[in-house]
DODO-331604 format. One record per residue (C-alpha): residue in three letters; chain; z, y, x. Coordinates in pm, whole numbers. Each point is the difference from the previous one (the first is absolute). Example, Ala and Ser with C-alpha at 12.3 -4.5 7.8 and 13.67 -1.06 7.14 Angstrom:
2
[site 'ALA'; 'A'; [780; -450; 1230]],
[site 'SER'; 'A'; [-66; 344; 137]],
This chain:
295
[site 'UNK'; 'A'; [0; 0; 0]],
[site 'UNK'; 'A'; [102; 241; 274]],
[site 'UNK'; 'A'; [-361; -83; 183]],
[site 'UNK'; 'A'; [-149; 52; -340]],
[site 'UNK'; 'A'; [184; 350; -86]],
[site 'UNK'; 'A'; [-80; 80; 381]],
[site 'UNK'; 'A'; [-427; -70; -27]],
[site 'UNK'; 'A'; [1; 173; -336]],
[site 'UNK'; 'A'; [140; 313; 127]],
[site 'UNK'; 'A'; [-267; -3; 305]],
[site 'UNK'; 'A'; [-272; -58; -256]],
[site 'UNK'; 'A'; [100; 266; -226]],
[site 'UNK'; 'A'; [23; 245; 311]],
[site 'UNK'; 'A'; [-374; -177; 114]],
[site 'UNK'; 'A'; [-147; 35; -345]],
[site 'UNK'; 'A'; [125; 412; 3]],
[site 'UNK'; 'A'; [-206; 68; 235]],
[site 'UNK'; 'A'; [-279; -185; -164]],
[site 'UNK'; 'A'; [94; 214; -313]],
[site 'UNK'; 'A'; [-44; 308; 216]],
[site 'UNK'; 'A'; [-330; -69; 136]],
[site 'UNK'; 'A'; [-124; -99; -352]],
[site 'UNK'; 'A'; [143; 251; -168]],
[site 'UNK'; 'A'; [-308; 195; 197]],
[site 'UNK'; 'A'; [-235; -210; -127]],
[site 'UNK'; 'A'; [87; 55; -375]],
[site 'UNK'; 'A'; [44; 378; 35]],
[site 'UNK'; 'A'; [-336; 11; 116]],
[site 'UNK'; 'A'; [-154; -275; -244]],
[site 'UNK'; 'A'; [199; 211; -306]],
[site 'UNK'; 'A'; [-165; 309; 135]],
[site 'UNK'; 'A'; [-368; -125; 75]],
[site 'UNK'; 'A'; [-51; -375; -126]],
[site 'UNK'; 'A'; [-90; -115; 355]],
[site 'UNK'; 'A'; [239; -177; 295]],
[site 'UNK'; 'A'; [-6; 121; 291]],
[site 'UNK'; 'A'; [-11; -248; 363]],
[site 'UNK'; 'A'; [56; 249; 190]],
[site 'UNK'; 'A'; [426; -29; -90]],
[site 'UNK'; 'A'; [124; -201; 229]],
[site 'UNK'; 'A'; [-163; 220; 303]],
[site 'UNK'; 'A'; [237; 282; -121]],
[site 'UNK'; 'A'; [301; -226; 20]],
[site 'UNK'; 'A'; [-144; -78; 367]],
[site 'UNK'; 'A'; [-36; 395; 83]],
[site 'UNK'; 'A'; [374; 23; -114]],
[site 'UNK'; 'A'; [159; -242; 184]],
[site 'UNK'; 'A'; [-194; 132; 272]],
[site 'UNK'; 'A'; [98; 367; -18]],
[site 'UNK'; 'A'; [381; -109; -79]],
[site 'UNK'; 'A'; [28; -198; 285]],
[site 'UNK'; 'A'; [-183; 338; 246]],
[site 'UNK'; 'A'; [249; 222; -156]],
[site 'UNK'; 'A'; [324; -199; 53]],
[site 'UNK'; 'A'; [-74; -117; 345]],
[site 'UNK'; 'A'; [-190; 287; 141]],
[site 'UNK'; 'A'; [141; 316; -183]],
[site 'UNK'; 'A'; [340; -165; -54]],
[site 'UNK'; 'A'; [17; 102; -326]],
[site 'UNK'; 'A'; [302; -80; -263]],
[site 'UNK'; 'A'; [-146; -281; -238]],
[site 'UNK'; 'A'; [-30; 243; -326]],
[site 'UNK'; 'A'; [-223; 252; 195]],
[site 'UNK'; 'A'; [-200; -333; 120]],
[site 'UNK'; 'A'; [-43; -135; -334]],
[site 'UNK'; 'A'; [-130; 368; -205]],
[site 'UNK'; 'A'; [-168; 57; 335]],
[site 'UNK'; 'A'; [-174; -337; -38]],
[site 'UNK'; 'A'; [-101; 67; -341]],
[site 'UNK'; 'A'; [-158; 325; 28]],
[site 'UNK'; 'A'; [-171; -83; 308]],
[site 'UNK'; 'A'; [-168; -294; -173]],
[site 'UNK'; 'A'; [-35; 196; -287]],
[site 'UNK'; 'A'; [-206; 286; 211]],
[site 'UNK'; 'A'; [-219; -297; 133]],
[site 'UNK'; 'A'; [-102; -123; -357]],
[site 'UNK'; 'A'; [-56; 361; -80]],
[site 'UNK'; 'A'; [-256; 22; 235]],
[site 'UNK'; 'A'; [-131; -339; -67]],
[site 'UNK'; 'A'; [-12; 126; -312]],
[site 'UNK'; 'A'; [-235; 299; -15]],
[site 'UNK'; 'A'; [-232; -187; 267]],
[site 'UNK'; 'A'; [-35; -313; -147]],
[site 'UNK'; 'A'; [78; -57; -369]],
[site 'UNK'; 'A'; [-14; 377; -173]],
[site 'UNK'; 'A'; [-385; -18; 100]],
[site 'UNK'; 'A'; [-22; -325; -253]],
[site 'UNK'; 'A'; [187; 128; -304]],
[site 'UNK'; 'A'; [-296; 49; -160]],
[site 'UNK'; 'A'; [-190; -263; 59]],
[site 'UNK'; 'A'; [135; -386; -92]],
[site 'UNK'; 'A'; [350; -128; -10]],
[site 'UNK'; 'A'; [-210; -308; 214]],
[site 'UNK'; 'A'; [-87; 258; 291]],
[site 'UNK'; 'A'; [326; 130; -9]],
[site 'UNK'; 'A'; [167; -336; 70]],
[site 'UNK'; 'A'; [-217; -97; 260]],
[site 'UNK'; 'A'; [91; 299; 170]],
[site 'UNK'; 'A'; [358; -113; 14]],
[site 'UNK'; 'A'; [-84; -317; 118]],
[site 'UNK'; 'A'; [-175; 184; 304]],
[site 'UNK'; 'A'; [298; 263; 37]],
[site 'UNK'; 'A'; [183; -354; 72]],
[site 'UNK'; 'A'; [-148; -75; 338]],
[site 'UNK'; 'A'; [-58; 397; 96]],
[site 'UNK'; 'A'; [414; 30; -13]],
[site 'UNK'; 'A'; [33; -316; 161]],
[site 'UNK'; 'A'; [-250; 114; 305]],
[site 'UNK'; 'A'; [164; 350; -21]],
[site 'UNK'; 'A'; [325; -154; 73]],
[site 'UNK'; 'A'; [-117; -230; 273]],
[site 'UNK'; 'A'; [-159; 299; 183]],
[site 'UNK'; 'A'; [352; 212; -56]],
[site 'UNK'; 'A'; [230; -242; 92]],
[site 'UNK'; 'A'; [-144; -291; 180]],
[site 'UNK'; 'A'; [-31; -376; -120]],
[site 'UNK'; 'A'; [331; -107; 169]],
[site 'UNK'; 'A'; [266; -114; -243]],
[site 'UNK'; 'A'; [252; 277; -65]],
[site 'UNK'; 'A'; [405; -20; 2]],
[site 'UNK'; 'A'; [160; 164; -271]],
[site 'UNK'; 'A'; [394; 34; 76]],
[site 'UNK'; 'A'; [232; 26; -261]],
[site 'UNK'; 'A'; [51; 360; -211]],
[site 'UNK'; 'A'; [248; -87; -236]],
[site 'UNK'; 'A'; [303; -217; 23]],
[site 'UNK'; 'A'; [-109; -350; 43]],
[site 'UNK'; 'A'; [355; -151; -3]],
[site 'UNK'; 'A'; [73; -309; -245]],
[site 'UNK'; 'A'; [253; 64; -278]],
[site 'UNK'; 'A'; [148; -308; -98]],
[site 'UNK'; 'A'; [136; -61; -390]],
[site 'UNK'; 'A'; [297; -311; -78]],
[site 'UNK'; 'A'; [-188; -262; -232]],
[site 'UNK'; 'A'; [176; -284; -85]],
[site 'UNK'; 'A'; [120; -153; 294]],
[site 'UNK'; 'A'; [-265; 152; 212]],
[site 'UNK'; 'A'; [-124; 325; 60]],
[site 'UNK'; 'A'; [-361; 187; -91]],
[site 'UNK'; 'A'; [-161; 188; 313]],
[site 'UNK'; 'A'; [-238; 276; -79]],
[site 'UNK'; 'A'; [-165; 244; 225]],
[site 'UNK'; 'A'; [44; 317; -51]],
[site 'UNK'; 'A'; [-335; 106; 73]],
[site 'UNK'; 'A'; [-97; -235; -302]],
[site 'UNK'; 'A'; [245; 228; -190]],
[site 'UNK'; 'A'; [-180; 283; 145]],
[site 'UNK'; 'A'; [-365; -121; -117]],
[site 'UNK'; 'A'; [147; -85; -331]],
[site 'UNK'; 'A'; [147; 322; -65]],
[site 'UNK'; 'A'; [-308; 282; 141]],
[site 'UNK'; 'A'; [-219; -232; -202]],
[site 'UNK'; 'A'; [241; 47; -264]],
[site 'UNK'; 'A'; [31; 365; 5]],
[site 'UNK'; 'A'; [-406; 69; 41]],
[site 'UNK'; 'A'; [-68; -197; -316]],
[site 'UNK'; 'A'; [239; 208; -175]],
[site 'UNK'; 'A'; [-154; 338; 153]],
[site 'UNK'; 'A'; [-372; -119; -88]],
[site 'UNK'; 'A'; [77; -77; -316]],
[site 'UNK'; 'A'; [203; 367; -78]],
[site 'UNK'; 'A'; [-317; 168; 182]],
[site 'UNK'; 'A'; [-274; -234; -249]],
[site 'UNK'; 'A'; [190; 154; -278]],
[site 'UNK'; 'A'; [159; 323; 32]],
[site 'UNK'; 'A'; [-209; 193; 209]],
[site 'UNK'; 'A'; [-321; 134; -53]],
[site 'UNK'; 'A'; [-230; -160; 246]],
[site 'UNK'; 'A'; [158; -364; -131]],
[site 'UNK'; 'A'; [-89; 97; -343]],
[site 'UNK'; 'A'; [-359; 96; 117]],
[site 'UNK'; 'A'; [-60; -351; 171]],
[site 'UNK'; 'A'; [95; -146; -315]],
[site 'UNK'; 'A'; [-244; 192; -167]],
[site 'UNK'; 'A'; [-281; -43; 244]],
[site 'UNK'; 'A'; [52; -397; 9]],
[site 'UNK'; 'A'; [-19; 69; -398]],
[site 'UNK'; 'A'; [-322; 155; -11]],
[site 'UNK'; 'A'; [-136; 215; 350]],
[site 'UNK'; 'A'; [-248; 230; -234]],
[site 'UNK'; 'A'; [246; 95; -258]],
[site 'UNK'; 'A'; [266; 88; 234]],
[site 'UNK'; 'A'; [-241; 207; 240]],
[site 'UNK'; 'A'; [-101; 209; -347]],
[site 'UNK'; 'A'; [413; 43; -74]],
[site 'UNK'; 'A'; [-8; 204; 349]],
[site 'UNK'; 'A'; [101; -321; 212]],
[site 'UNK'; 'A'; [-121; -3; 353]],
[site 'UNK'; 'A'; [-183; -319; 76]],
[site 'UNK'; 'A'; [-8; -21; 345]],
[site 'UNK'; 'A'; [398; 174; 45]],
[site 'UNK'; 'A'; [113; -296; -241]],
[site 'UNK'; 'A'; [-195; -292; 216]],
[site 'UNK'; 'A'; [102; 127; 317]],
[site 'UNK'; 'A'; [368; 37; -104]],
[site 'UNK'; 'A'; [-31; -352; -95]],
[site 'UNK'; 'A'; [-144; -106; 322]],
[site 'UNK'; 'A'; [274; 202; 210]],
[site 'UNK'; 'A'; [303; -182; -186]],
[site 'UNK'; 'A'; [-133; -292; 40]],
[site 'UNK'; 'A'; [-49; 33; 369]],
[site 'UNK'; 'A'; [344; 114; 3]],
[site 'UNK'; 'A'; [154; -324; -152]],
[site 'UNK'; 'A'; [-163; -199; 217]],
[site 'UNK'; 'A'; [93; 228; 330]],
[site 'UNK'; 'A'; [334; -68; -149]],
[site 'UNK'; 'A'; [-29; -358; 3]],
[site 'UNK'; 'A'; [-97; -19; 370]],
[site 'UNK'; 'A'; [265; 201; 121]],
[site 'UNK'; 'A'; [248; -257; -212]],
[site 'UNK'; 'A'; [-154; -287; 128]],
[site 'UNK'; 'A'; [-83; 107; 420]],
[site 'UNK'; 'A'; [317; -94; 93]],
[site 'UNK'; 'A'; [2; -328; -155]],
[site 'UNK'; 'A'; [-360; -118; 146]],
[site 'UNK'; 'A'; [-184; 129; 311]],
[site 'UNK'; 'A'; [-277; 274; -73]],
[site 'UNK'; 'A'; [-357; -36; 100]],
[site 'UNK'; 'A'; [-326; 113; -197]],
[site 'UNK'; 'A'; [-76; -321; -182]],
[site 'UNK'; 'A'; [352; 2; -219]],
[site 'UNK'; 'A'; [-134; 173; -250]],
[site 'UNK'; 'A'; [-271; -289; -147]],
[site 'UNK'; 'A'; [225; -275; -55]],
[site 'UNK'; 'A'; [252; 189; -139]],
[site 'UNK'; 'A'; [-253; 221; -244]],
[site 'UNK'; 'A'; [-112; -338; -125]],
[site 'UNK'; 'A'; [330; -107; -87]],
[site 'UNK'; 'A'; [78; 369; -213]],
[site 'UNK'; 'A'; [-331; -18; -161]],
[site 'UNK'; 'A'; [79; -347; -119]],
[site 'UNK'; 'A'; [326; 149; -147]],
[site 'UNK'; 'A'; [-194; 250; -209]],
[site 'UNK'; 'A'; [-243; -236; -125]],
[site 'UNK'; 'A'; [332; -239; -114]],
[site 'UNK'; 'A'; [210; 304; -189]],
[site 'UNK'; 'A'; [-317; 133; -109]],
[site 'UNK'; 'A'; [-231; 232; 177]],
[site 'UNK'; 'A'; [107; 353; -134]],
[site 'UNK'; 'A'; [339; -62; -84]],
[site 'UNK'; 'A'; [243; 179; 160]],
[site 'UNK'; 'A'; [317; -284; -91]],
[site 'UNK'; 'A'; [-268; -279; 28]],
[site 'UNK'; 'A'; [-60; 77; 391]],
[site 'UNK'; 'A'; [396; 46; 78]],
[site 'UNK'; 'A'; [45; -336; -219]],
[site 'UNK'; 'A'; [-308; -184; 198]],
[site 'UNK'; 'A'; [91; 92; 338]],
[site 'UNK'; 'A'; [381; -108; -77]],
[site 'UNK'; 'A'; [-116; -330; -109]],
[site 'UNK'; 'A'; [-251; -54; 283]],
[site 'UNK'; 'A'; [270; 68; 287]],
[site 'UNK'; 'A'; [236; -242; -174]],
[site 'UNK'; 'A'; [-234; -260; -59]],
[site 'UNK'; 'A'; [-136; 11; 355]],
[site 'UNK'; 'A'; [375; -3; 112]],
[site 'UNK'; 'A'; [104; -296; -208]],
[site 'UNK'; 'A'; [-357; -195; 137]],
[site 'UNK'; 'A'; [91; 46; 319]],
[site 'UNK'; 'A'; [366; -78; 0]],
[site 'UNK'; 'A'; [-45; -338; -231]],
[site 'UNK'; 'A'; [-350; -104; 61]],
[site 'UNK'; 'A'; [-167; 123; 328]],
[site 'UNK'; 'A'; [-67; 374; 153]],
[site 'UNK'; 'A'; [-302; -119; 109]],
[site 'UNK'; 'A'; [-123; 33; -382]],
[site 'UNK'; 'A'; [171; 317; -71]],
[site 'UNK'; 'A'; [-332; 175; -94]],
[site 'UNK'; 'A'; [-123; -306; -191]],
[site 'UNK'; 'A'; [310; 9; -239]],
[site 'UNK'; 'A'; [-100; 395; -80]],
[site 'UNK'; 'A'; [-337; -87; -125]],
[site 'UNK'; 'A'; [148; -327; -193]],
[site 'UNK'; 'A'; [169; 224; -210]],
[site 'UNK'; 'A'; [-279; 350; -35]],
[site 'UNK'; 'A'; [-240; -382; -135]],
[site 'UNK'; 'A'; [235; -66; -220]],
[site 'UNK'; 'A'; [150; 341; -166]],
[site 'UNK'; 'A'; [-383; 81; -50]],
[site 'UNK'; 'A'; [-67; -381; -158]],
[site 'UNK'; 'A'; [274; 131; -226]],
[site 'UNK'; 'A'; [-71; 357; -35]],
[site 'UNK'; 'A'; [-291; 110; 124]],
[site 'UNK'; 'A'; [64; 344; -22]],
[site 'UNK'; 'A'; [309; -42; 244]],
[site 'UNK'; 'A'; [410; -4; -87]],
[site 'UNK'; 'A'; [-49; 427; -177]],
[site 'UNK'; 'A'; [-366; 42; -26]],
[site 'UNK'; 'A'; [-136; 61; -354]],
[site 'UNK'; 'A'; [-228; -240; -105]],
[site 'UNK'; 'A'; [-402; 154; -91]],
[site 'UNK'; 'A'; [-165; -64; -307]],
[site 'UNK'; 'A'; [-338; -19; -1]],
[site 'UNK'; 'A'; [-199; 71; -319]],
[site 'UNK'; 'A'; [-324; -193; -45]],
């Protein structure tokens, strides 16, 4: 039970960051009906940036981890205005393509920056164990699994209060609703999508500054682990806010459990068991609404 309580509470802090890195994914599908491959490169760029500022500019871990963000955030800016405002107009197809090219540009961007050589990333935050009586035994959990947990935590709750109280959140909603209507209301197209793009960079930035210290940093991290968050969304439902928390929590603990009871060495198999079978089930994932289709 203790082992149990133990791999669940790594899987939950696992699946967060998931959650983080999908929650990117369905800001930007809610806003323009596309993914976007290009997501996991940003979580790359952060963990990259994160680990320059701490080790090189010694600074304290919050400045590190707003520093992170915004400095990933500038980079999909300009990615941004070179590469995907030119294809607005044009179809959503184009579009995607170009953020499956954007994939390998960050990727050779980040090889030329920083070299191919495997990067340390020491510890930020405190990365002692807290240990909690159970029985006649006793629970150890890292407290940089608390930490994950609870920034995760605290983002979801500021995305959501800035998706619906503030003005640009309400416009996103309304361009995801219907793009011509809300440009004739006085919304501004592009402002809206690139918001959308920026907070999602952020997330993920956010992600790889959580997760540096716990694995090395190179410029391939990203793809594996953009694979994995997009395979959240698609489980809670691609769009849904709750559903890509909800998938990436259950994909961390499932790939946890696997690889505690059955073998590590089929972690990633045991995450695509389940996406096969929640979309046997329900197609439209664990909070996507279901289309109609009139004939």
């Amino acid at each position: 039970m203790v082992m149990l309580i133990q791999a669940l509470l790594s899987g939950v802090a696992q699946g967060a960051i998931y959650a983080l890195i999908a929650l990117g994914y369905s800001v930007i599908y809610r806003t323009l009906n596309m993914g976007h491959f290009a997501q996991g490169e940003f979580y790359m760029l952060g963990a990259f940036f994160g680990v320059w500022l701490f080790t090189k500019l010694n600074l304290p871990p919050i400045i590190v981890f707003i520093a992170s963000g915004l400095l990933t955030s500038l980079v999909m800016l300009v990615m941004e205005r070179l590469a995907y405002r030119p294809l607005y107009t044009r179809s959503v197809m184009g579009l995607l393509i170009s953020t499956l090219g954007m994939q390998y540009v960050i990727q050779t961007i980040a090889k030329i920056v920083w070299g191919s050589d495997v990067k340390r990333f020491p510890p930020m935050l405190d990365d002692s164990t807290v240990y909690i009586p159970f029985q006649d035994n006793r629970i150890a959990i890292s407290m940089q699994s608390l930490w994950v947990i609870g920034v995760c935590a605290i983002l979801l709750l500021a995305l959501t209060l800035f998706l619906t109280k503030t003005k640009t959140g309400l416009a996103m909603s309304a361009v995801s609703m219907n793009r011509k209507a809300a440009a004739l209301m006085g919304v501004n197209i592009n402002t809206v999508i690139t918001s959308t793009f920026i907070i999602a960079a952020f997330l993920a930035a956010i992600a790889g500054v959580l997760m540096g210290p716990l694995y090395s940093v190179s410029f391939t991290m990203g793809s594996g682990i953009g694979t994995k968050a997009l395979t959240a969304a698609v489980m809670g439902g691609f769009g849904s806010l709750p559903g890509a928390v909800l998938g990436g929590l259950l994909l961390g603990v499932v790939e946890t459990l696997g690889a505690l009871y059955i073998s590590s060495a089929y972690k990633d198999l045991f995450s695509f068991i389940v996406l096969i079978s929640i979309l046997f089930l329900r197609p439209q994932g664990l909070f996507g609404q279901a289309k109609v289709t009139k004939v």
